[in-house]
LOFI-190088 format. One record per residue: residue in one letter; z, y, x of N, C-alpha, C, O in turn. Coordinates in pm, whole numbers, padded with zeros to 5 digits, always signed. Atoms other than C-alpha are relative to their C-alpha. Last residue first. Example, Ala and Ser with C-alpha at 12.3 -4.5 7.8 and 13.67 -1.06 7.14 Angstrom:
// residues 2
S-00006-00119-00082+00714-00106+01367+00073+00109-00077+00090+00220-00026/A+00000-00119+00089+00780-00450+01230+00000+00120+00090+00066+00118+00194/
//
This chain:
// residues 228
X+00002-00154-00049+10486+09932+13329+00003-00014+00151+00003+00086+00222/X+00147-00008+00021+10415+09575+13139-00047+00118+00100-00163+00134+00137/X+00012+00091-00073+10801+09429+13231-00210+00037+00000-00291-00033+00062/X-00027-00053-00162+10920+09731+13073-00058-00072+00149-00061-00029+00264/X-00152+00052-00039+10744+09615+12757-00013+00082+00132-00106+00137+00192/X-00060-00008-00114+10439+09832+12596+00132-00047+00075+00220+00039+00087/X-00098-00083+00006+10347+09834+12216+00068-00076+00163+00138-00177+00165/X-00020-00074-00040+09982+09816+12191+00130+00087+00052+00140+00204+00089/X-00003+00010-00231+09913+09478+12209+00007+00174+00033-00029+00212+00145/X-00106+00081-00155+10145+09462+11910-00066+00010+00142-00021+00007+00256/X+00034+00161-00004+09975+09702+11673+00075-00045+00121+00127+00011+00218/X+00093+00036-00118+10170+09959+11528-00017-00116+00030+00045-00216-00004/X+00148+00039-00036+10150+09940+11144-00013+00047+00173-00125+00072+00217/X+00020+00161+00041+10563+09889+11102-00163-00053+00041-00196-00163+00084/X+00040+00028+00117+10602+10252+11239-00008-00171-00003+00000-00243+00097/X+00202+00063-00019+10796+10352+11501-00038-00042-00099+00054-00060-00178/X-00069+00141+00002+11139+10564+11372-00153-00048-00008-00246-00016-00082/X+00010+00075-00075+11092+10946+11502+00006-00174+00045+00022-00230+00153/X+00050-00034-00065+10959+11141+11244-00034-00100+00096-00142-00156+00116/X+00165+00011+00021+11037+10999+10968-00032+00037+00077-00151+00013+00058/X+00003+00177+00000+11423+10983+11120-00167-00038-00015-00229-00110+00064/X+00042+00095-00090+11367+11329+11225+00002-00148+00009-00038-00224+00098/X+00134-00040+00018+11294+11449+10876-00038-00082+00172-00134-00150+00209/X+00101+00060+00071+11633+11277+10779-00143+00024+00034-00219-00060-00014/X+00041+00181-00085+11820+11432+11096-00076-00100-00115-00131-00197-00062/X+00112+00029-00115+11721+11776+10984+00015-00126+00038-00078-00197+00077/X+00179+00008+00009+11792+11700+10613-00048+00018+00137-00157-00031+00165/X+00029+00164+00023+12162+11605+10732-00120+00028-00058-00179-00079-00048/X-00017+00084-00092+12231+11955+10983-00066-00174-00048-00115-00258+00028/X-00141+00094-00045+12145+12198+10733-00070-00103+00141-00180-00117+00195/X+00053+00150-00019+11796+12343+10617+00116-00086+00004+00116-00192-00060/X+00016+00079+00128+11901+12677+10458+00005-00191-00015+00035-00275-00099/X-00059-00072+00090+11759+12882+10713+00022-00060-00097-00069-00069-00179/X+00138-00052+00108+11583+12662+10999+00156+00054-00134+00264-00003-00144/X+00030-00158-00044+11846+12630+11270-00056+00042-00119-00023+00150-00168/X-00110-00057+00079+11898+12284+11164-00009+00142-00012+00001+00196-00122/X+00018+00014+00139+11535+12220+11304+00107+00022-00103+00075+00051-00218/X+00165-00173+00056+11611+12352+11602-00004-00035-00112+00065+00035-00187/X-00108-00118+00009+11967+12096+11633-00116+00089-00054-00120+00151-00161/X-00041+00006+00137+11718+11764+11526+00083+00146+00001+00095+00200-00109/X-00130+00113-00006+11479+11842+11800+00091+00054-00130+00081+00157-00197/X-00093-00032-00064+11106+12004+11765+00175-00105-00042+00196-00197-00120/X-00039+00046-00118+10816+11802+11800+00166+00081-00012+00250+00045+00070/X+00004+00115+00060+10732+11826+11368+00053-00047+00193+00103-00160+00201/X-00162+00105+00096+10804+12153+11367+00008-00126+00059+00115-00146+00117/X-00084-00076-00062+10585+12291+11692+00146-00094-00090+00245-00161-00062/X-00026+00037-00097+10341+12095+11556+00101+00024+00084+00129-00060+00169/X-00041+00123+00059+10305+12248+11234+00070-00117+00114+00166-00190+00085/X+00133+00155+00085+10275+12533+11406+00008-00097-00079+00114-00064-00133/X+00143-00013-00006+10465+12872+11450-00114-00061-00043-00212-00033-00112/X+00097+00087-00141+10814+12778+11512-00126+00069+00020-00150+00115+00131/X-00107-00028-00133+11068+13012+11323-00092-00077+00094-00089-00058+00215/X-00107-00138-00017+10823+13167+11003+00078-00046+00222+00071+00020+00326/X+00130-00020-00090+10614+12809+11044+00076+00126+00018+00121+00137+00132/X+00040+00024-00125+10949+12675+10926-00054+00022+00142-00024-00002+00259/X-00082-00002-00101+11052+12897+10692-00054-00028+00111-00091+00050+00199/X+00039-00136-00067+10706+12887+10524+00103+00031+00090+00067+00082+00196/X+00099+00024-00073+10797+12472+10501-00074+00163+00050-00137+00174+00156/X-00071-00005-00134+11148+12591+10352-00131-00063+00087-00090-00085+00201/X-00075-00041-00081+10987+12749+10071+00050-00036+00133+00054+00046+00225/X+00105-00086-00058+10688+12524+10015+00071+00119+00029+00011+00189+00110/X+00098-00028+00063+10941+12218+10008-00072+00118-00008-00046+00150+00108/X+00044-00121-00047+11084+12008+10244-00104+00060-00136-00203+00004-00184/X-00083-00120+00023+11339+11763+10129-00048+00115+00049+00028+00208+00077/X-00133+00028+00112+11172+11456+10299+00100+00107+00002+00177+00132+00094/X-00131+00052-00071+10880+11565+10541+00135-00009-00146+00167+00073-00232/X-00052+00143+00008+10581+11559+10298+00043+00006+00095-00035-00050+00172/X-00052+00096+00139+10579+11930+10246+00020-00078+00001+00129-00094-00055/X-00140-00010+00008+10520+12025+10605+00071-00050-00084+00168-00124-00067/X-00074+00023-00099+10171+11918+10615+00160-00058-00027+00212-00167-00053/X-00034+00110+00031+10129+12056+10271+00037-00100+00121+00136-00170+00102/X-00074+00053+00126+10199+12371+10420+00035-00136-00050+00146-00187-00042/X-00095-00040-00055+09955+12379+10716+00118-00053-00061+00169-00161-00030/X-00003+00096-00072+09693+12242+10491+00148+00023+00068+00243-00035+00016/X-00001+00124+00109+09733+12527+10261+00040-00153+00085+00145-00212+00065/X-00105-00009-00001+09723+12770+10584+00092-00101-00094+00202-00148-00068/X-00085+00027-00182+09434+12630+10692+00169+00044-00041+00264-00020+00005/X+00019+00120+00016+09241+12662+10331+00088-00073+00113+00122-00191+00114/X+00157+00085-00015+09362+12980+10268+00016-00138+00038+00125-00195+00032/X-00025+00014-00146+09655+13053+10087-00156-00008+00029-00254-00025-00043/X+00054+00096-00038+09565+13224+09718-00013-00013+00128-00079+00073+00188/X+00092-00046-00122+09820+13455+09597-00042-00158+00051+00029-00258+00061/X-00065+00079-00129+09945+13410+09237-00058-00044+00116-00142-00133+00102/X+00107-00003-00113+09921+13702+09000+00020-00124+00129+00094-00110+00226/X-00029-00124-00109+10125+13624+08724-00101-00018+00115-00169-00117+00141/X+00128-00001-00121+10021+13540+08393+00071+00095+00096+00109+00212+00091/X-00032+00170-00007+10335+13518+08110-00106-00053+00108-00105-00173+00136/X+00139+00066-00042+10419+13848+08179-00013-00128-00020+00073-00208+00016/X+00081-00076-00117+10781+13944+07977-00134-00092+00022-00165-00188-00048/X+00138-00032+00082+11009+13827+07709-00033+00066+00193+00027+00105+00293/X+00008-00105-00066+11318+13566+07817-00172+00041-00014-00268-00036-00015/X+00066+00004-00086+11367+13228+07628-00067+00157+00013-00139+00199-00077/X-00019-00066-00109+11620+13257+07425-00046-00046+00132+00019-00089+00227/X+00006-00125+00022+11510+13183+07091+00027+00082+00109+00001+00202+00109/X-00115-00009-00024+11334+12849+07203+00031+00170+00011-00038+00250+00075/X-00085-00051+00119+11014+12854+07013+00136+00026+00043+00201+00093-00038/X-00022-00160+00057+10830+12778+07285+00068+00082-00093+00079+00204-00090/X-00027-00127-00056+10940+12471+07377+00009+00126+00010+00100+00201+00045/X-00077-00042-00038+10936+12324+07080+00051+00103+00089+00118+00204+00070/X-00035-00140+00117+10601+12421+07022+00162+00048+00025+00208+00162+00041/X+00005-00126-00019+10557+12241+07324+00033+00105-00117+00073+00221-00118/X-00042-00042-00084+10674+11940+07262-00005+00133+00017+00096+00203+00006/X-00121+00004+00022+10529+11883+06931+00073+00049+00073+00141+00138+00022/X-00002-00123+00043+10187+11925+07131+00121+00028-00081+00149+00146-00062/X-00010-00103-00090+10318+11657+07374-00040+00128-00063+00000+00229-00006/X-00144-00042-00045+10364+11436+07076+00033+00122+00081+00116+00208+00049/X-00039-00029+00120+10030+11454+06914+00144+00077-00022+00194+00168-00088/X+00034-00139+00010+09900+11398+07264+00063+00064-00117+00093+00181-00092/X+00158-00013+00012+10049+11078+07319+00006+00148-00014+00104+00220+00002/X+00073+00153-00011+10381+10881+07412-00143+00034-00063-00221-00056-00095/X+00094-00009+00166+10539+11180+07564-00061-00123-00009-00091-00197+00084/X+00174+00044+00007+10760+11183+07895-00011-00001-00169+00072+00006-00259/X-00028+00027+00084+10958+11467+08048-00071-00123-00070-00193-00116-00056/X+00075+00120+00082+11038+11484+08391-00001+00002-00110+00117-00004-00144/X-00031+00081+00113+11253+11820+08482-00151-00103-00042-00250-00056-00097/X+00069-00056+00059+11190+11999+08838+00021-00145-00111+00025-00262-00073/X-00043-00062+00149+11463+11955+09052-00075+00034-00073-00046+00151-00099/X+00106-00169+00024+11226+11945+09380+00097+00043-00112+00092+00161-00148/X+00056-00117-00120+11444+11689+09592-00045+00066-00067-00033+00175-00011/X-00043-00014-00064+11576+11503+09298+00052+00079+00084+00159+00139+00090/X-00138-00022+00067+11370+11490+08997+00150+00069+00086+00226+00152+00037/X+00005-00108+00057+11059+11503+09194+00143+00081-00067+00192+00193-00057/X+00023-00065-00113+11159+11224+09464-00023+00179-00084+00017+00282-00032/X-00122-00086-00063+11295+11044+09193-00026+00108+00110+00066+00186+00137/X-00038-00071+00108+10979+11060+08964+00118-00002+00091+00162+00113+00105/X+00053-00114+00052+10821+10965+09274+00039+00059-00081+00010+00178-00070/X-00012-00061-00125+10964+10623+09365-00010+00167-00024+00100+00222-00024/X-00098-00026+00004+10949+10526+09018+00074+00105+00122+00154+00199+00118/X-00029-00083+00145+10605+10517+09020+00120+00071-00016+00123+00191-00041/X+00085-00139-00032+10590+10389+09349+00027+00064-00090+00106+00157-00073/X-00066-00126-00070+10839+10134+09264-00039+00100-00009+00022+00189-00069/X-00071-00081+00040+10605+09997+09031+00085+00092-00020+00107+00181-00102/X-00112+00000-00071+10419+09801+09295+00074+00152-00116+00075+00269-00078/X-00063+00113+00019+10116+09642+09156+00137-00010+00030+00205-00113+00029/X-00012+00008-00108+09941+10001+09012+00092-00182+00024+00132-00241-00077/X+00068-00062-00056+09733+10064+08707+00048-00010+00181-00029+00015+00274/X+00112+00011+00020+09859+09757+08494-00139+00098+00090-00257+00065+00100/X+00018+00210-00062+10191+09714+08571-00152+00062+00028-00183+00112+00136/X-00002-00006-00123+10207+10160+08509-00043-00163+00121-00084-00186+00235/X+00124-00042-00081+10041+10127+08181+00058-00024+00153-00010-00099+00223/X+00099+00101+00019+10355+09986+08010-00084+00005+00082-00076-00081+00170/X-00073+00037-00168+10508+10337+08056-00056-00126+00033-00119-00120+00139/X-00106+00102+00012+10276+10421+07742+00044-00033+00157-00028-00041+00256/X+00058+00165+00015+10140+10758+07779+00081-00078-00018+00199-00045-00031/X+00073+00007+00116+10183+11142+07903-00044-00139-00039-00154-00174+00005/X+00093+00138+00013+10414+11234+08148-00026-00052-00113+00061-00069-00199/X-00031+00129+00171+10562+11546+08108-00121-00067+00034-00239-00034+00042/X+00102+00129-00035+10622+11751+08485-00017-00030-00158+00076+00011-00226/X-00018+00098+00041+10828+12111+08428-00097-00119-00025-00181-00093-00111/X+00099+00097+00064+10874+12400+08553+00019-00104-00009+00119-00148+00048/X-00058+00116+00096+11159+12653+08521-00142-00081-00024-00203-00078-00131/X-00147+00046+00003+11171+12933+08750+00008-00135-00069+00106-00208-00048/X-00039+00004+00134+10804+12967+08850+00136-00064-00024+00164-00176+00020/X+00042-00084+00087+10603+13033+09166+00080+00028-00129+00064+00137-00184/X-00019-00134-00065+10781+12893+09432-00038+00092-00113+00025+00195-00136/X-00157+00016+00020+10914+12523+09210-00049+00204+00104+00043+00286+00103/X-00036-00001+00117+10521+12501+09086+00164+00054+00030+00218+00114-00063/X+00106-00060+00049+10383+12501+09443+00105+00066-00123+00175+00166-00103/X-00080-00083-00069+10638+12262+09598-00030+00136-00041+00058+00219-00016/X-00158-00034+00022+10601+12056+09279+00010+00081+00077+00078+00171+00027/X+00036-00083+00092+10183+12087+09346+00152+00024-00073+00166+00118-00151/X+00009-00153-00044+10254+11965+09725-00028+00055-00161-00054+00173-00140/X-00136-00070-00066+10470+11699+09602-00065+00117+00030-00005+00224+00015/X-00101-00075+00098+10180+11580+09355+00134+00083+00029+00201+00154-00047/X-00018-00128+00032+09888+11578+09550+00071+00035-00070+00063+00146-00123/X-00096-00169-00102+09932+11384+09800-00032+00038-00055-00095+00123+00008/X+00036-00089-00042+09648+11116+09688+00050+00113+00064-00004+00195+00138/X+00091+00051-00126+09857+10826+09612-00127+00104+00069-00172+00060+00175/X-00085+00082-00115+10088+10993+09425-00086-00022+00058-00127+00071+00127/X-00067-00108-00055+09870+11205+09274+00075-00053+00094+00078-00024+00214/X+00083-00058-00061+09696+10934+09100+00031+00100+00090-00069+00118+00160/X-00012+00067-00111+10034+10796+08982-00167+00036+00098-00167+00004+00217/X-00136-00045-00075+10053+11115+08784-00003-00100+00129+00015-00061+00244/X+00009-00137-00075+09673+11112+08623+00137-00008+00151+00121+00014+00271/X+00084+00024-00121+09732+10706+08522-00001+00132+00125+00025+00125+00246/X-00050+00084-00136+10014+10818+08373-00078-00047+00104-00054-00051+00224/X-00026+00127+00100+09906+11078+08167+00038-00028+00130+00051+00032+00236/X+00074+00091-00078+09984+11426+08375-00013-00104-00075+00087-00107-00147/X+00008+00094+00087+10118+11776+08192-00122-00148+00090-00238-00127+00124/X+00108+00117-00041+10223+12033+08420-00053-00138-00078-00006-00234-00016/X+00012+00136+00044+10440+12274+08207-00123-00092+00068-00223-00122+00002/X+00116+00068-00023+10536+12622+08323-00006-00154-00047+00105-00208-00052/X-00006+00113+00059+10838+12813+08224-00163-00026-00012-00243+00033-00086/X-00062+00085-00152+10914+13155+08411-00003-00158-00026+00068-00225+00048/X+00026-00038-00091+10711+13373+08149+00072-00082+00162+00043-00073+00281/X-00120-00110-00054+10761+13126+07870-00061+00085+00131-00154+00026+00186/X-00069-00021+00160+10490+12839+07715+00119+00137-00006+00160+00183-00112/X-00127-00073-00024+10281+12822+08016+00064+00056-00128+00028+00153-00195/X-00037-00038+00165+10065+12511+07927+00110+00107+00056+00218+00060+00093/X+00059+00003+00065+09868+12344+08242+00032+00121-00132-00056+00183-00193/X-00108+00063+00127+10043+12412+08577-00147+00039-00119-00240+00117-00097/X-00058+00076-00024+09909+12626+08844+00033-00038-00138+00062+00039-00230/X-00028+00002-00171+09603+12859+08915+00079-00148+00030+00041-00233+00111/X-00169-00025-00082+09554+12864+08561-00051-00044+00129-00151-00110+00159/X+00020+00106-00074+09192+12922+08378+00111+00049+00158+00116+00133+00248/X+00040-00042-00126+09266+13073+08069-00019-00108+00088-00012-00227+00058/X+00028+00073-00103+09293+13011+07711-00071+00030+00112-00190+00062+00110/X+00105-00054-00082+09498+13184+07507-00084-00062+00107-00028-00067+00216/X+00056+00085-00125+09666+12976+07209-00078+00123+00091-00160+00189+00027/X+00079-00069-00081+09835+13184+06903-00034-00090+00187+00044-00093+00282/X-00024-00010-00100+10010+12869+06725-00098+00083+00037-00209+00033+00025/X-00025-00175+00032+09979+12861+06327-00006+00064+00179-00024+00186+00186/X-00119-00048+00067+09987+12451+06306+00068+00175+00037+00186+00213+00041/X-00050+00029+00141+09673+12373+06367+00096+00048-00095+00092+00087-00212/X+00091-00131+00094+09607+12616+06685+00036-00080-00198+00066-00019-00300/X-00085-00110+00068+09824+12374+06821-00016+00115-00048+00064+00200-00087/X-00140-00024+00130+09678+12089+06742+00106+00109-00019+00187+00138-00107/X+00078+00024+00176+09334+12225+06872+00092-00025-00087+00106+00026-00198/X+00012-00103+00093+09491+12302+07201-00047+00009-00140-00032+00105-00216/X-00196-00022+00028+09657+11905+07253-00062+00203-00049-00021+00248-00156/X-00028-00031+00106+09296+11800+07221+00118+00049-00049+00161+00056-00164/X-00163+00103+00048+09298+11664+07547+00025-00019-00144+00080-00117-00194/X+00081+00155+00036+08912+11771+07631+00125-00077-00088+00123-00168-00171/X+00071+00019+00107+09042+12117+07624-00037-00073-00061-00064-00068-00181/X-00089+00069+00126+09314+12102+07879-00080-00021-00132-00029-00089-00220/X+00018+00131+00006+09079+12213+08143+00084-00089-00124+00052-00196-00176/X+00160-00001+00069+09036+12597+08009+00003-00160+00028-00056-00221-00062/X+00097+00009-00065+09464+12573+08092-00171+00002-00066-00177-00023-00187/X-00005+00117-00032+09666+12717+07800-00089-00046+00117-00188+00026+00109/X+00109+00011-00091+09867+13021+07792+00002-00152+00019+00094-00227+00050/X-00001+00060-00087+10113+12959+07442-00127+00057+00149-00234+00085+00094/X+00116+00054-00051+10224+13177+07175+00010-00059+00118+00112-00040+00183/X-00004+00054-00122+10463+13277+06946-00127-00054+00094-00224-00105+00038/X-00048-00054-00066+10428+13465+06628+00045-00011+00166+00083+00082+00237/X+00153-00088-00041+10200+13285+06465+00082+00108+00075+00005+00194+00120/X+00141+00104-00082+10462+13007+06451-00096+00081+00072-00150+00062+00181/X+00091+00066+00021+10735+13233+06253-00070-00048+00106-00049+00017+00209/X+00111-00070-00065+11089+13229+06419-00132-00056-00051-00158-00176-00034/
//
C-alpha cells in the first residue's frame, strides 16, 4: 500500500511535537483538526492518545486519565494510550513508582485499552504509519460527531468513573437506575448489582471504597462507645 494513499486525522495541538511534520515527510496525507478525543485517528474506530511520561503521570494525579479512557473506550472501538519517553523519567518525576504502574494496570485491565510505549517522537511517528497501513483496517468516517455533556453532567460522570471498574458506560447506567451520584454511591451492595452488567463482585468492590474508613480520619474525631 502506497504512503500517499493513507492518511492520518491529527490533533491542531500535536503540532509543537513534530510527530506531523515527520509524517508529512515520508508521503503521509495529514489533516489537521481540532479533536474532541484522542490525538492521531489513524482508522475510523482506532484512536491514539499519545502522553510523554511526564504528560501521563500528570493525569494521574489530576483525574484526568480514567475519565479520558472512559471517554475513549464509548466513543471508539480500538483506542489506544502510547507513552512517549524514557521510563527512567518516572524516579525522577514522581517518588512512588507504583503510581505509574498503578495506572497502566488500571488502564490495561479495567478499560482494556492497549499501552504502547515509544522512546521519542521519531518512533511514535513510525508507529503510526504502521498503524495505518494495516490492510485490514475497516474504510469509513474517520470524524465522528461526538456529543458534548455539559459541565454537570461531565462532573456527574467522572464522579462515577473513579469507583473501581466503572466506566462511562456503566456510570450512565447508573444515573439511568438511581438518578444522582448520590443515590449510587449510598445505595447497598444488592442495588448496585442490579445495575446492568455490573455483577455481584464489582458491586462489593465499589462498596469496599465506599465503605472502609479512611486512614486520613483524624483521631479526635473518631467516636468510642464509651464517648456517646
Amino acid at each position: 500500500m502506497k504512503l500517499e494513499n493513507l492518511r492520518i486525522v491529527v490533533d491542531e495541538r500535536e503540532r509543537k511535537s513534530g510527530i506531523p511534520d515527520l509524517l508529512k515527510s515520508v508521503g503521509l496525507n495529514i489533516e489537521m483538526k481540532t479533536l474532541l478525543l484522542g490525538d492521531y485517528i489513524v482508522a475510523p474506530e482506532t484512536v491514539v492518545e499519545r502522553k510523554s511520561i511526564k504528560d501521563f503521570l500528570a493525569s494521574v494525579f489530576d483525574g484526568r486519565l480514567f475519565d479520558q479512557c472512559s471517554r475513549l473506550k464509548e466513543h471508539f472501538e480500538n483506542p489506544i494510550i502510547l507513552i512517549e519517553g524514557n521510563v527512567d523519567e518516572i524516579e525522577e518525576i514522581t517518588e512512588n513508582p507504583l503510581i505509574f504502574y498503578g495506572a497502566i494496570s488500571t488502564v490495561a485491565l479495567d478499560f482494556k485499552i492497549p499501552l504502547i510505549p515509544t522512546p521519542s517522537a521519531s518512533h511514535t511517528a513510525k508507529l503510526l504509519v504502521s498503524m495505518c497501513s494495516k490492510k485490514d483496517i475497516p474504510r469509513g468516517p474517520y470524524l465522528k460527531k461526538i456529543k458534548k455533556s455539559s459541565d454537570l453532567e461531565r462532573q456527574q460522570l467522572s464522579s462515577l468513573c473513579s469507583l473501581p471498574g466503572i466506566g462511562e458506560k456503566f456510570a450512565v447506567r447508573m444515573l439511568e437506575k438511581f438518578g444522582t451520584p448520590l443515590k449510587v454511591f449510598t445505595a447497598t451492595t444488592a442495588e448496585l448489582a442490579k445495575v446492568e452488567g455490573l455483577g455481584e463482585a464489582r458491586a462489593k468492590k465499589i462498596k469496599k471504597v465506599l465503605d472502609t474508613k479512611s486512614k486520613f480520619l483524624k483521631k479526635s474525631n473518631q467516636k468510642t462507645l464509651h464517648d456517646l
